[in-house]
C-alpha positions, 0 to 999 in steps of 0.5 A, spaced: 790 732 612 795 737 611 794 739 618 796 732 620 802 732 616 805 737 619 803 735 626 807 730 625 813 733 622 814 737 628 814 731 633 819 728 628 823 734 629 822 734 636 825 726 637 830 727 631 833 733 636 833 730 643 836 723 640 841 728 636 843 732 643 843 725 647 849 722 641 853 729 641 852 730 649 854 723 651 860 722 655 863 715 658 865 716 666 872 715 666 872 707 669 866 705 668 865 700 661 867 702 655 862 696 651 856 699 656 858 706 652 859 703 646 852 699 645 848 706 649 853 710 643 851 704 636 843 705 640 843 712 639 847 711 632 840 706 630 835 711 632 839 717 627 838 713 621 832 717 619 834 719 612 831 725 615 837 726 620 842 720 617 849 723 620 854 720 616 859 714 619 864 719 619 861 723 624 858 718 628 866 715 630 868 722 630 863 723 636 864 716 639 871 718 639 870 724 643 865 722 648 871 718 651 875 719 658 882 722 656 885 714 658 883 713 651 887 719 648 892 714 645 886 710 642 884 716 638 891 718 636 892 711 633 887 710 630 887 717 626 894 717 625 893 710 622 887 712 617 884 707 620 877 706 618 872 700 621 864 699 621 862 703 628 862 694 631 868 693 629 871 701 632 867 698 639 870 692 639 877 695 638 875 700 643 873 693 648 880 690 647 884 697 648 880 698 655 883 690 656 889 692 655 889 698 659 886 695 666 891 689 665 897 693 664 894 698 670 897 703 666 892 709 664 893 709 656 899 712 654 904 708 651 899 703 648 899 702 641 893 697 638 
């Protein structure tokens, strides 16, 4: 039996590690669909809640935040200036209008507060 535990406890590890290092090594492709990333990003997040491996929500927007293209440089300067704090949904959703705002101004981000 303690055997089996421990067999268990090390594919455990091995899944915690590679969802681990898909979350912190995702990045968006400049362009391509921000609500994509985000939901890829949320799934990822979802698979983390293991107590085991429970990254604090901090951390999970932080790493959200610094998986984005610089187009969204200003995105990230406001909401940290702004001591904003949003459930990981609501950070998506705001990520989604800023990406709106940017493809109808045609600009790249800059000079675009939210």
């Amino acid at each position: 039996m303690h055997r089996m535990k421990e067999l268990y406890a090390i594919q455990d590890r091995h899944i915690r590690y590679a969802v681990t290092k898909a979350f912190f090594d995702l990045r968006m492709i400049e362009g391509s669909s921000v609500l994509e990333h985000g939901v890829m990003m949320l799934s990822l997040v979802e698979k983390l809640k293991d107590p085991q491996a429970d990254l604090e929500k901090e951390m999970h927007v932080d790493v959200i935040l610094q998986s984005l293209p610089p187009s969204f440089g200003q995105f990230i300067i406001n909401y940290n200036m702004n001591g904003l704090e949003k459930s990981l949904y609501q950070l998506i959703n705001m990520l989604v209008q800023y990406e709106a705002t940017i493809e109808k101004s045609g600009t790249s981000g800059r000079g675009i507060n939210f």
